[in-house]
N, C-alpha and C positions, 0 to 999 in steps of 0.2 A: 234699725239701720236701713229696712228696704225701703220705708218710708222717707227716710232722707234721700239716698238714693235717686229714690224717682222724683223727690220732687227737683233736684239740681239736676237731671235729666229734665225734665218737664222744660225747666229755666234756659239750660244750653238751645232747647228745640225753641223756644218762643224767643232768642236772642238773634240764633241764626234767621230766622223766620223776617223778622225787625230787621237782620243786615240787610238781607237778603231784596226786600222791599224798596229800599234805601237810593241802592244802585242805578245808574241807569241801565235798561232793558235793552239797548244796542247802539253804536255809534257813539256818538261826544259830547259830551258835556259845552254847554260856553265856556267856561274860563277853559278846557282841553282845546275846543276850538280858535282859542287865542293863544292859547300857548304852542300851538301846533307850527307858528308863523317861525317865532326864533328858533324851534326844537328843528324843524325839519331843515332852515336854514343854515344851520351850525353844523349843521352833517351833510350838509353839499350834497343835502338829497331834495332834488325839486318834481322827485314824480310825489314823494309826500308832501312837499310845497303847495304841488297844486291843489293835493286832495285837501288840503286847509279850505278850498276855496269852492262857494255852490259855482254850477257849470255857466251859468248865466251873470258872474259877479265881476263888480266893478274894481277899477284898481287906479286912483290916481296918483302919480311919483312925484317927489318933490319939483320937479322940473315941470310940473302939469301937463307928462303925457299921462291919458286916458289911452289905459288898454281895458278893454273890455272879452270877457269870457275867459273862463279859466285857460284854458290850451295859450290863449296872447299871454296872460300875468304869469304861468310857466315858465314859459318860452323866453319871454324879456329876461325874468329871473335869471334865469339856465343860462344867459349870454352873459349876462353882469358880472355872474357865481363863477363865468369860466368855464363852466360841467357841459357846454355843448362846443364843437369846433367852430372857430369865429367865422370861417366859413359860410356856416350852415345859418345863414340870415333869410330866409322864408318864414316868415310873420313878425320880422323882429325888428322895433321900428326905430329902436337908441341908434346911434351913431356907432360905426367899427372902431375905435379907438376907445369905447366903454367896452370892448370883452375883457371880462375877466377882473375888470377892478376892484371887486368883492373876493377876490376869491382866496383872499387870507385875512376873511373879517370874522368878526365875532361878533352879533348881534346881542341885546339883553335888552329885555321888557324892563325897564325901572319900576314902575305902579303903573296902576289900571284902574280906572273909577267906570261902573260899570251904571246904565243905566238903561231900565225897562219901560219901553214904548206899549206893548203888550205880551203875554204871556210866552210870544213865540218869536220876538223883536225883542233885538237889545243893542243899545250902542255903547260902545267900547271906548274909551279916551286910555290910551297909553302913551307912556312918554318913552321913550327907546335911546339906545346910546350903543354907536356900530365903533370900533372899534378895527386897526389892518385895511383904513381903506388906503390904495396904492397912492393915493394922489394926495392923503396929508397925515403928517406925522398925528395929529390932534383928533380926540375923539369926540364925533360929530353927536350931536342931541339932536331929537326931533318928537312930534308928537301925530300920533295916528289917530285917526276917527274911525273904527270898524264899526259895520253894521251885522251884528248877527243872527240870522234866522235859525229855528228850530223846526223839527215836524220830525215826530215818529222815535223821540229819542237821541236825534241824532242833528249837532249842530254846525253849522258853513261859516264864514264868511261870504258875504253876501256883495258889500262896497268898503273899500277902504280909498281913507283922503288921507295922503301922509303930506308932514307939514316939516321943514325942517329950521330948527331955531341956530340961528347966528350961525351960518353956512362957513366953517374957516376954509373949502377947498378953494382953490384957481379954476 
């Protein structure tokens, strides 16, 4: 009996060993760092919005404003989402009449085809569907190109190019 014993101890200790290996060691995974876009969005939380994104990354909007560095792609965000006073336009370069038109959306990643540049490069093709935007009843499709970088465990967004298919708003 002590010999079974130890050996299914032996087995739990080299499984846990096995999980344990498995994991990443700190920070985010790629698919964590893509999902992090609609998760932090959907909670009308844009200080984890930002942290989705490396401090140096690109962000192009359907309308093809380029904001560039994390604190601009916030900050835009924060105005559209509503989560900052419309007021408070210091870096924020949309028009006053888009505060807040997000701000009873629901974002959803539909599929994601992922594809590796190099072991610490990845680009992302997701197709999205927002849903509560104020300005149309119908819900909007679009497709994103993220670029995702890794180093140390732990992964960003780096550029994203959002594209939006068959625009129904005004």
């Amino acid at each position: 009996m002590r010999i079974v014993l130890a050996h299914f101890c032996a087995i739990l200790l080299l499984q846990g060993c096995a999980g344990t290996a498995q994991q990443p060691v700190a920070g985010r995974t790629v698919t964590e760092a893509i999902q992090c876009f609609p998760d932090s969005w959907n909670r009308f939380d844009m200080v984890a919005f930002g942290e989705c994104f490396a401090t140096d990354a690109d962000f192009v909007n359907v309308t093809a404003t380029w904001w560039k560095g994390r604190a601009s792609i916030q900050k835009n965000h924060a105005y559209l989402l509503g989560t900052i006073d419309a007021a408070d336009r210091d870096g924020v370069t949309l028009p006053p009449q888009s505060h807040g038109i997000f701000k009873a959306t629901t974002l959803t990643f539909k599929s994601t085809e992922l594809r590796s540049l190099r072991p610490d490069v990845q680009i992302a093709r997701v197709s999205w569907q927002i849903t509560g935007d104020a300005r149309t009843p119908q819900p909007r499709n679009g497709l994103l190109m993220l670029v995702i970088t890794s180093s140390g465990g732990h992964s960003q967004i780096a550029a994203v190019q959002n594209t939006e298919i068959a625009r129904p708003i005004k």
